[in-house]
N, C-alpha and C positions, 0 to 999 in steps of 0.2 A: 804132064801125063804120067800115071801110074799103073805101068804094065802087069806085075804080079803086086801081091798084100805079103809083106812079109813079118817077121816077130815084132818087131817095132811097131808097125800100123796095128797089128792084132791085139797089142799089150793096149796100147791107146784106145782102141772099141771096148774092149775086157774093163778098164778103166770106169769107162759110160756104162755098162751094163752092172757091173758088180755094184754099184752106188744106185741100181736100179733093184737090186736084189734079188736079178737076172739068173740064175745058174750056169756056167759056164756050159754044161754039160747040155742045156737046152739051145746050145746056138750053134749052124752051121754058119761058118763064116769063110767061103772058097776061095782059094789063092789067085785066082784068075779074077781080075778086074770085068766090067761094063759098061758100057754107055748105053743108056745111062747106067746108074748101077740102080739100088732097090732094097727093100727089108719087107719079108714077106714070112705070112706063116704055112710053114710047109704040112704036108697032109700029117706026119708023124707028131704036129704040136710044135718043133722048133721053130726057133725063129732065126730067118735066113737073110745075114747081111752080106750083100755083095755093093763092092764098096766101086766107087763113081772112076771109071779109068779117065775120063778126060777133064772133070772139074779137079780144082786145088784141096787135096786129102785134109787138111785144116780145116778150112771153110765147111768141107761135107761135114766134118765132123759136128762142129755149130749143131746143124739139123741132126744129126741121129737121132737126140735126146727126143727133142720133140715129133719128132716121127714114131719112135719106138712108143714113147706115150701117149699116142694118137693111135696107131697098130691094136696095144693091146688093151686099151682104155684103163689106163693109169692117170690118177689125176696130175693137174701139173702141182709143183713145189708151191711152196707157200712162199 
């Protein structure tokens, strides 16, 4: 279970998103976990990842990708 996101969890989403060609600048990403958690685009145009308090942070990770390019309808990789 993962109670807060701290630099470590953020530098690894940062990771996924910069290789998406994401701006960092366009993402809220809140220090407080969820269950579930979620990536949603908030009214301002970010996009908002709140990262899964009771699944294993690895694993979620797995899915971001494919969630984020399902979200913003980015094709997937070749």
């Amino acid at each position: 279970m993962l109670k807060a996101v701290t630099l470590k969890e953020i530098e690894r989403i940062f990771s996924i998103t910069d290789a998406l060609g994401i701006s960092r600048e366009a993402l809220v990403i809140p220090l407080r976990t969820e269950a579930p958690g979620r990536i949603s685009i908030m009214r301002d145009s970010k996009l908002e990842i709140v990262v899964d308090r009771d699944g294993d942070f690895e694993e979620w990770l797995t899915r971001l990708e494919p969630a984020i390019r399902a979200l913003i309808d980015l094709p997937e990789p070749d």
